[in-house]
LOVO-451415 format. One record per atom (N, C-alpha, C): x, y, z. Coordinates in steps of 0.02 Angstrom, whole numbers, padded with zeros to 5 digits, always signed. Layout:
XYZ...
//
This chain:
+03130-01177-02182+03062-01198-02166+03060-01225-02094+03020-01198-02038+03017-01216-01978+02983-01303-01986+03011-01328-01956+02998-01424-01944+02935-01417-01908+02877-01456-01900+02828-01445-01839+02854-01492-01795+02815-01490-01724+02845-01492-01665+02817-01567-01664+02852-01623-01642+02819-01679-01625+02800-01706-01554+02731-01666-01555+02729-01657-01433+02717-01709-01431+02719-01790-01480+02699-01844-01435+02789-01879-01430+02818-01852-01461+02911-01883-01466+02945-01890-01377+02966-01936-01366+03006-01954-01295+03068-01891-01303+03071-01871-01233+03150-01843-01203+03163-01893-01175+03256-01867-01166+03284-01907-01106+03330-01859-01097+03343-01842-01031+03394-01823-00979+03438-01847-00939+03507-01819-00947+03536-01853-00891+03544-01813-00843+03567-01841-00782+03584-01786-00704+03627-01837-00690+03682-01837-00712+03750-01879-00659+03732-01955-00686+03714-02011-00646+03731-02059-00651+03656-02090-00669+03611-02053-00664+03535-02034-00690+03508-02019-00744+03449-02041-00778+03436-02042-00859+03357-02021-00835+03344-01967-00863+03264-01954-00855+03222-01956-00917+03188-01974-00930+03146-01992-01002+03051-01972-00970+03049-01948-01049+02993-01917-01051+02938-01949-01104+02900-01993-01069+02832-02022-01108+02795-01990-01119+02740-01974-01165+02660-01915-01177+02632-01974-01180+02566-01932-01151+02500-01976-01142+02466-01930-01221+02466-01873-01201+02433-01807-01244+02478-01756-01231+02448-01698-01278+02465-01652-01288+02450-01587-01299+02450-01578-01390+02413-01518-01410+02442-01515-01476+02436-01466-01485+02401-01403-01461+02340-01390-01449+02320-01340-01419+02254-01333-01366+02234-01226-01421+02200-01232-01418+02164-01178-01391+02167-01152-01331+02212-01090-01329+02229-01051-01274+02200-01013-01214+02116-01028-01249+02074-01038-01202+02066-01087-01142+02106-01140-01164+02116-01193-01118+02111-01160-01042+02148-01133-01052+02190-01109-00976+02130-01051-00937+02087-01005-00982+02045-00967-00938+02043-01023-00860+01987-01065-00875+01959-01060-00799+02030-01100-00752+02088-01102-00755+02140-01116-00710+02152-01070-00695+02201-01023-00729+02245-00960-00706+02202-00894-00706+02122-00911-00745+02096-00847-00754+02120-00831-00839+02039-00805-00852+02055-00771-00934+02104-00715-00936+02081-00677-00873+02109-00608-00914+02198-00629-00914+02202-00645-00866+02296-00664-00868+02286-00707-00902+02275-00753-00926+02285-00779-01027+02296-00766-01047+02258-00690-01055+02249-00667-01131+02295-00604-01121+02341-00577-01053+02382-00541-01052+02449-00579-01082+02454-00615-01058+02500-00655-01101+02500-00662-01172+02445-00685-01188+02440-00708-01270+02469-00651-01313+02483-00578-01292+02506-00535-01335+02572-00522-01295+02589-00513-01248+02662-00521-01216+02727-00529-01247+02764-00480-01243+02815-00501-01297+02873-00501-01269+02878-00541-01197+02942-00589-01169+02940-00652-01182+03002-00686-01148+03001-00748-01143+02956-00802-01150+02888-00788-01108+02830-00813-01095+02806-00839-01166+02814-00819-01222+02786-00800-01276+02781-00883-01315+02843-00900-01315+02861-00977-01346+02823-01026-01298+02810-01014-01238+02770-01063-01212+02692-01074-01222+02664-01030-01249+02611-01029-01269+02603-01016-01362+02631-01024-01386+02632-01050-01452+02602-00981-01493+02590-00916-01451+02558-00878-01475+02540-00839-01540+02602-00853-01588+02576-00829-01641+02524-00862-01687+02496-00913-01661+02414-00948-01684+02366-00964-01618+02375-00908-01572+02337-00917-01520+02332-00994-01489+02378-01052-01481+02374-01098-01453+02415-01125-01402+02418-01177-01386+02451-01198-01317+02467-01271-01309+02529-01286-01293+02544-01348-01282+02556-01352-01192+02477-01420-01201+02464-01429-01094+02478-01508-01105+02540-01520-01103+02564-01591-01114+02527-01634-01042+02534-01691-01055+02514-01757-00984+02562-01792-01011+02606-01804-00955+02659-01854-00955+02662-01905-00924+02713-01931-00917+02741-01971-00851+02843-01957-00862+02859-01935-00812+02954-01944-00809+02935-02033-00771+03002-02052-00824+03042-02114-00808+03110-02098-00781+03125-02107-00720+03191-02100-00695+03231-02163-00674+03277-02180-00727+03311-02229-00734+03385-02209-00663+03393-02253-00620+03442-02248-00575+03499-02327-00584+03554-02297-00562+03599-02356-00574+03556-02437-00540+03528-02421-00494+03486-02479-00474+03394-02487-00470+03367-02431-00485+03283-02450-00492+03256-02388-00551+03205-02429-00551+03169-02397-00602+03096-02362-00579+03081-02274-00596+03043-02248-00544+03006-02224-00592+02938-02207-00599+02889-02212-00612+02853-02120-00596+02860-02064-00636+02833-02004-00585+02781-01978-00643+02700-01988-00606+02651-01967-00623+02640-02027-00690+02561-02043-00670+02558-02090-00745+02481-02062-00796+02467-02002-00767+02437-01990-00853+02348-01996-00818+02302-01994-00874+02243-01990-00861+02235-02081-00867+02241-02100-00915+02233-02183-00929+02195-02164-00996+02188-02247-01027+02144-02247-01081+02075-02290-01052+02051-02281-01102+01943-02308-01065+01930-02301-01021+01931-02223-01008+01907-02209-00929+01825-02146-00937+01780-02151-00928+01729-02116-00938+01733-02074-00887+01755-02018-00908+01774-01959-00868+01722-01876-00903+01725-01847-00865+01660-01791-00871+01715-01720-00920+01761-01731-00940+01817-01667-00957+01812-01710-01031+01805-01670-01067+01787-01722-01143+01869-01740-01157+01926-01694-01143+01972-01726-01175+02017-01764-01127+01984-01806-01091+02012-01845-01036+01981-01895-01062+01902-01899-01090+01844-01966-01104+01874-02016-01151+01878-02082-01123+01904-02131-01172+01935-02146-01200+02016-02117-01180+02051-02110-01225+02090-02179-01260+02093-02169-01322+02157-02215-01341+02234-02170-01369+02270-02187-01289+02312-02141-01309+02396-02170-01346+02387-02224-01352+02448-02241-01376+02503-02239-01323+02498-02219-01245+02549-02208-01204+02576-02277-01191+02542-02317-01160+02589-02396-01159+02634-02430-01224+02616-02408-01279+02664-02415-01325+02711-02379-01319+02717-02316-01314+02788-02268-01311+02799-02272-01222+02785-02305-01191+02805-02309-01127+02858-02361-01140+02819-02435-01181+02833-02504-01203+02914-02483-01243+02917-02437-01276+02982-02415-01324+03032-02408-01275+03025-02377-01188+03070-02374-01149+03097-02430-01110+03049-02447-01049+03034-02494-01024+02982-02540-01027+02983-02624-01003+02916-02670-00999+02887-02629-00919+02816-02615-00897+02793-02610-00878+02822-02640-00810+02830-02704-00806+02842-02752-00748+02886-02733-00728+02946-02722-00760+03027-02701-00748+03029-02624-00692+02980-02602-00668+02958-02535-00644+02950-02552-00576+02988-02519-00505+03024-02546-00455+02976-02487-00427+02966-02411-00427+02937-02377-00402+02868-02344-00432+02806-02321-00417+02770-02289-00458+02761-02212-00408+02775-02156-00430+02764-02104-00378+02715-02042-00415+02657-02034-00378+02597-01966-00406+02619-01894-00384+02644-01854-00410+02666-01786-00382+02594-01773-00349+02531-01803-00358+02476-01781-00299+02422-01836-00366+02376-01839-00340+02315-01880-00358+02254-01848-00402+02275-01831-00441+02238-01786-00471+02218-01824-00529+02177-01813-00570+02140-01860-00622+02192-01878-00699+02241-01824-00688+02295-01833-00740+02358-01833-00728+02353-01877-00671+02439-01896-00635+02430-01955-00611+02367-01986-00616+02377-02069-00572+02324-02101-00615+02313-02097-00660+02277-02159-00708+02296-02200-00752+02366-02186-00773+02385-02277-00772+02436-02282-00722+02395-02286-00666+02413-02331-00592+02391-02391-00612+02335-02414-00658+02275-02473-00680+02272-02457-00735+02253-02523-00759+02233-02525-00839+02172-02571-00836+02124-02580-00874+02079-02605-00898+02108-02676-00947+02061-02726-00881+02091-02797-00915+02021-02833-00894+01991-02868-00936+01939-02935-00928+01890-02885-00871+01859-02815-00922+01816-02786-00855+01840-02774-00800+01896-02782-00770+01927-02785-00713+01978-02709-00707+02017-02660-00662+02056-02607-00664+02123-02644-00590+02162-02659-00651+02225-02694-00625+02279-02667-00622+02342-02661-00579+02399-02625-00573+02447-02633-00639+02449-02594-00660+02472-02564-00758+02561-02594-00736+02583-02592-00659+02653-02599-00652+02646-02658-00578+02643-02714-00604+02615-02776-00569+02675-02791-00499+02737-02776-00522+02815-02767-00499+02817-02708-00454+02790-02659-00438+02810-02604-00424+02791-02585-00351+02808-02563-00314+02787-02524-00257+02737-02442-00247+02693-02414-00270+02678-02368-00274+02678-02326-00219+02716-02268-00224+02724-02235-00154+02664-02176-00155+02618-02191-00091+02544-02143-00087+02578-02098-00027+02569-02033-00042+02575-01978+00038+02491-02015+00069+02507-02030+00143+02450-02047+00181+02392-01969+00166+02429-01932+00187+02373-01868+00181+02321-01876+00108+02372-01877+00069+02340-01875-00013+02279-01929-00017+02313-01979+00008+02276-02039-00004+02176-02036+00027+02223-02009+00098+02150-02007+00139+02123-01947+00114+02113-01897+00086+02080-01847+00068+02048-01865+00040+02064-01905-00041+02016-01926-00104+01992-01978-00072+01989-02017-00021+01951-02071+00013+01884-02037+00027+01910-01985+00070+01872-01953+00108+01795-01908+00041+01832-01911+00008+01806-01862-00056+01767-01908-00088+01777-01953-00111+01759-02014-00141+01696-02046-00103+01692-02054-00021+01664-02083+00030+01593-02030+00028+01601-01970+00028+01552-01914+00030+01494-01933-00028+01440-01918-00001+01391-01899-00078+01396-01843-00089+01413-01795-00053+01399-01727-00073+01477-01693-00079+01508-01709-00098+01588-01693-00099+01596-01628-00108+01575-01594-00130+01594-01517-00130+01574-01483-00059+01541-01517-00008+01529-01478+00044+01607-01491+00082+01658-01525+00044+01723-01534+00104+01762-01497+00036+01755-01494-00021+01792-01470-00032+01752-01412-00102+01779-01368-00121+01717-01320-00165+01745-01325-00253+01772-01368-00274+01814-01376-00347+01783-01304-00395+01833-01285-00450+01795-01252-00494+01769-01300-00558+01705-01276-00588+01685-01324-00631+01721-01345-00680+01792-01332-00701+01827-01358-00758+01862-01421-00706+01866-01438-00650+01901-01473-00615+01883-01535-00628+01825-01560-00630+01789-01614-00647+01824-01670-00644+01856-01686-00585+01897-01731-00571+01886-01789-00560+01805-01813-00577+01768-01864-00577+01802-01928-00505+01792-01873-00464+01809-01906-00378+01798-01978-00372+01740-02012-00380+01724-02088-00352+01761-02115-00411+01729-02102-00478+01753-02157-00516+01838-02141-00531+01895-02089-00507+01948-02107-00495+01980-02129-00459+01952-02114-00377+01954-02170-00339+01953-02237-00358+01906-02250-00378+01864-02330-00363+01909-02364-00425+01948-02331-00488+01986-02351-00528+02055-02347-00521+02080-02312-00499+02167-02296-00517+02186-02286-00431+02147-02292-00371+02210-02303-00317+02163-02340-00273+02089-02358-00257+02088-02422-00226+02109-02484-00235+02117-02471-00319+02122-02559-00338+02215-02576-00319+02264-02536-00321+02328-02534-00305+02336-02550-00216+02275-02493-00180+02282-02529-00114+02240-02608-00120+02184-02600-00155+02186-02697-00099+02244-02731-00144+02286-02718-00187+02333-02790-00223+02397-02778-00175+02394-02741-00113+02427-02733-00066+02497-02713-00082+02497-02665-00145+02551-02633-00185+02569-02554-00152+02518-02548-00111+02532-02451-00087+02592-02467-00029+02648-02403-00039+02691-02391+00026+02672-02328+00064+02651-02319+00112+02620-02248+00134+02686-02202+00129+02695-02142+00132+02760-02128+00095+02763-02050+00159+02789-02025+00192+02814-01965+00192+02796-01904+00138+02801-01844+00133+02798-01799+00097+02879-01771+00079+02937-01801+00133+03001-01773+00127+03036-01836+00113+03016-01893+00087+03031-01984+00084+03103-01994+00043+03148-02011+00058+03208-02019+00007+03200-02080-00029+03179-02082-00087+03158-02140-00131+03198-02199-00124+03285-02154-00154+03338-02193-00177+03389-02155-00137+03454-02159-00168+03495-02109-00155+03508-02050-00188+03464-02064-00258+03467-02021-00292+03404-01987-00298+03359-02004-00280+03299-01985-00279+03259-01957-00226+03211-01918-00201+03177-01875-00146+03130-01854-00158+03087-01866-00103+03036-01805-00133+03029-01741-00101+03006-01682-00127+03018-01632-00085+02916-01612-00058+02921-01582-00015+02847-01535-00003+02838-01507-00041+02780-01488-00082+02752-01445-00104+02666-01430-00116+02637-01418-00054+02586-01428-00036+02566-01360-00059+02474-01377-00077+02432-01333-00087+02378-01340-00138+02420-01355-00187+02373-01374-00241+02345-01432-00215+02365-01497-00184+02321-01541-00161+02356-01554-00075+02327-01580-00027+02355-01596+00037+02424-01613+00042+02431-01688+00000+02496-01698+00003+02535-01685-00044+02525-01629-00093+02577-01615-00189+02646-01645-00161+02687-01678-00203+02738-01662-00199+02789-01650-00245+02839-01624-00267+02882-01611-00326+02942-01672-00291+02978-01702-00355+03030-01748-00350+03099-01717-00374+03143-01737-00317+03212-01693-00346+03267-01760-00343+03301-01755-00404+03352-01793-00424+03424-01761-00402+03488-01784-00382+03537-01764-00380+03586-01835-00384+03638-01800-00427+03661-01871-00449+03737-01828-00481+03797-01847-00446+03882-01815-00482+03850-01754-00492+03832-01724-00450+03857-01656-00427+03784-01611-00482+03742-01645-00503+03687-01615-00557+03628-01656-00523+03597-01592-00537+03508-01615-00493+03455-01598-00556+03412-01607-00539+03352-01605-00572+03287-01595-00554+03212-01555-00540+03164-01567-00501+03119-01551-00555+03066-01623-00534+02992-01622-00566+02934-01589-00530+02919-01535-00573+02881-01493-00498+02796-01526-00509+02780-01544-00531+02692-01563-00528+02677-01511-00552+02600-01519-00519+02574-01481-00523+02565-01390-00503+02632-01372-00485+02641-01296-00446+02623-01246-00486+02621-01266-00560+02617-01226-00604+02584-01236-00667+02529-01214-00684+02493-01237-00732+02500-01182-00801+02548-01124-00824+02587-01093-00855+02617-01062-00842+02674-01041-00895+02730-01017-00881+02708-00971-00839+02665-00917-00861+02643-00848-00799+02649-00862-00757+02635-00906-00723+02628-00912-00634+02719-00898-00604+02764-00924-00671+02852-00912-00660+02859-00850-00641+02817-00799-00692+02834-00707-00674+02784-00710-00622+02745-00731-00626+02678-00703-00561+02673-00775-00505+02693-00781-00471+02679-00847-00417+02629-00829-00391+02607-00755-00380+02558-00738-00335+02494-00752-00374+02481-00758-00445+02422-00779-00462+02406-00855-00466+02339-00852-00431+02330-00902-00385+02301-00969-00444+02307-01030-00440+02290-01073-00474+02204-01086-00460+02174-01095-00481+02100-01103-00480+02091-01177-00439+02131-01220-00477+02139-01302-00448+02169-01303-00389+02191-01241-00358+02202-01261-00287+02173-01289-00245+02170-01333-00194+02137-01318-00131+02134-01272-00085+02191-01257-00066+02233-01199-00033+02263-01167-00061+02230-01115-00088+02266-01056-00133+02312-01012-00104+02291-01003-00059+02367-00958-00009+02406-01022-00002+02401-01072+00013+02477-01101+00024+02488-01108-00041+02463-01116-00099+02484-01127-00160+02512-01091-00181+02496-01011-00181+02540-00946-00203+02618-00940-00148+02625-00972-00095+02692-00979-00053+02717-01025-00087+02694-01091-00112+02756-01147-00112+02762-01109-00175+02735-01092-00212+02762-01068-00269+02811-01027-00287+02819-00985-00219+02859-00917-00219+02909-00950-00185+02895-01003-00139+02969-01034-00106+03014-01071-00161+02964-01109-00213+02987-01125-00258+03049-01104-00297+03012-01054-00310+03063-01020-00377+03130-00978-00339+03113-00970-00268+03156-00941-00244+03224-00977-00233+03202-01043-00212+03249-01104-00191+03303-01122-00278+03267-01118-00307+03304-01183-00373+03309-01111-00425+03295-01045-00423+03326-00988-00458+03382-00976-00484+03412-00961-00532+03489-00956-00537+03546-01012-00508+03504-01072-00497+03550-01115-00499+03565-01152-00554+03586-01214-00535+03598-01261-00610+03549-01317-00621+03507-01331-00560+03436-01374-00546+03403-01361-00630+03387-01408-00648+03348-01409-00724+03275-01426-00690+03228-01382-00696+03140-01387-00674+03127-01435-00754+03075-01481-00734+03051-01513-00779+02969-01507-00770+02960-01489-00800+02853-01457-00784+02817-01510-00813+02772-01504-00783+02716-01549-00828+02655-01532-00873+02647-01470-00854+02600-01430-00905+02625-01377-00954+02679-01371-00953+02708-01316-00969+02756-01328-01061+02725-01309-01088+02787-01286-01157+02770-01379-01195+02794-01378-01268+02821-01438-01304+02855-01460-01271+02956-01429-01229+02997-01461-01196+02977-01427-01124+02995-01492-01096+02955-01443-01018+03023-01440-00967+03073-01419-00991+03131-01445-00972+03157-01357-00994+03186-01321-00929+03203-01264-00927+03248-01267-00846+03269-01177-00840+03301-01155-00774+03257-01090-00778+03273-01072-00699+03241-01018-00673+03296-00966-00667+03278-00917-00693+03303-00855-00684+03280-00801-00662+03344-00773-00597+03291-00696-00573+03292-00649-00646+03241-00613-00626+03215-00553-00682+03209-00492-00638+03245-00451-00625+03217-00384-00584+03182-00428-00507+03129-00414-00479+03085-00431-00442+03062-00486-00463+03066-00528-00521+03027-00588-00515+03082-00620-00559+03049-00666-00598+03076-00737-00622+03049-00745-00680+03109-00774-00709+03062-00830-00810+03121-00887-00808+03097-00899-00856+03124-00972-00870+03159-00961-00937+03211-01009-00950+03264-01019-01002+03261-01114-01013+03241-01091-01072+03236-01187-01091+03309-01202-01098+03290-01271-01065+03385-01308-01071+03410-01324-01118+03373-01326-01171+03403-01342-01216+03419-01263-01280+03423-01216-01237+03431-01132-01284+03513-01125-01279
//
């Protein structure tokens, strides 16, 4: 009898002298419709009958999909780092399954670490489901969720959604598709002004070496400043790519373009630089939208690429 899958259950990884753990905010399964207006229906639904690799990542024999929101905890012999924190809970947001949530994440965060004990907080980019518990909701008030912590902002990133936020008419700087609904001011005005005035932001580089074990790398496109985080630690690495990839397809196809881009041509390059760089090595990719375990390697295929979960 197949066990069902428990997408809200913690991972943990090691890389050398490094422990990576995996919190859910949410999960799924989704309706595999999810994904039309990102990657496009028709490549959905080429997939949904596909009978490679691709296949387990989209859950397809009941037409559904697991589009996890996380946060990685990367435990280092000396700090504690913080990558991507989720949409938040009681946030009145315009994407119904973003609205209000009570997600139970500070409790299974609470099972790892206390909140305070958290030395770094880092957003692979600023997007409405990677930096909302930057703040939590206390006495009416949206207060730093990691009171201890340093949050590292790319200046670019930062000033864009300023800039976005500052606009009344925000789509004339930038053109979103309507599933994007990234509810601009009120994520601003909640999850990264209130971190800059408690005078908690470090303006950060896009190439910033955290730790010694820790880095971030470029990976621009999907937002000004994206960036993916790479671990290396006794001779084993690890990289959290963000947002580069919103399903497995984009692994065989880099060239199809993400909808949530800003810059869709640079988004279809870092993507292809991507897979080209950390391919057939021993680098373990850890995704954030991708699969129940989001924890795989890249492999060439002929002319392109798939993925092999780490744990096969």
């Amino acid at each position: 009898m197949t066990q069902p899958v428990d997408y809200l259950a913690n991972e943990t990884w090691t890389v050398g002298d490094v422990t990576i753990t995996k919190v859910v905010e949410s999960s799924g399964p989704f309706p595999i419709e999810l994904l039309d207006p990102i990657v496009g229906a028709e490549r959905v639904r080429s997939v949904k009958t596909d009978p490679s690799w691709q296949r387990p990542y989209y859950l397809s024999g009941n037409d559904e999909i697991c589009t996890p929101v996380h946060s990685f905890l990367i435990q280092t012999p000396t700090k504690r780092i913080v990558v991507d924190t989720g949409v938040g809970d009681d946030r009145e947001r315009d994407f119904e399954g973003f609205r209000m949530l009570k997600s139970g994440y500070l409790d299974r965060f609470g099972a790892v670490w206390d909140p305070e004990s958290v030395d770094y907080v880092v957003s692979t980019h600023l997007h409405v489901d990677h930096c909302g518990w930057n703040t939590r909701l206390e006495d009416a008030r949206w207060v730093p969720t990691f009171p201890n912590a340093r949050y590292l902002f790319v200046k670019a990133e930062y000033d864009a959604w300023k800039a976005l936020a500052a606009d009344p008419d925000a789509s004339r700087l930038w053109d979103p598709t309507p599933y994007m609904m990234l509810d601009i001011k009120r994520l601003f005005h909640e999850s990264m002004l209130p971190i800059h005035e408690a005078g908690l932001v470090d303006w950060t580089e896009p190439d910033s070496v955290v730790t010694p074990e820790v880095r971030l790398i470029p990976t621009h496109g999907h937002t000004p400043g994206h960036v993916s985080v790479l671990v290396e630690s006794g001779g084993q690495s690890a990289v959290m790519s963000g947002d580069l990839f919103h399903g497995a397809c984009q692994v065989a196809h880099p060239e199809w373009h993400d909808q949530l881009d800003i810059d869709r041509p640079k988004g279809m390059l870092t993507r292809a630089g991507f897979l080209d760089r950390f391919a057939d090595t021993s680098t373990m990719v850890l995704f954030t939208h991708i699969g129940p375990s989001p924890a795989a390697y890249i492999k060439r295929e002929g002319d392109g690429y798939r993925l092999v979960p780490a744990n096969a």
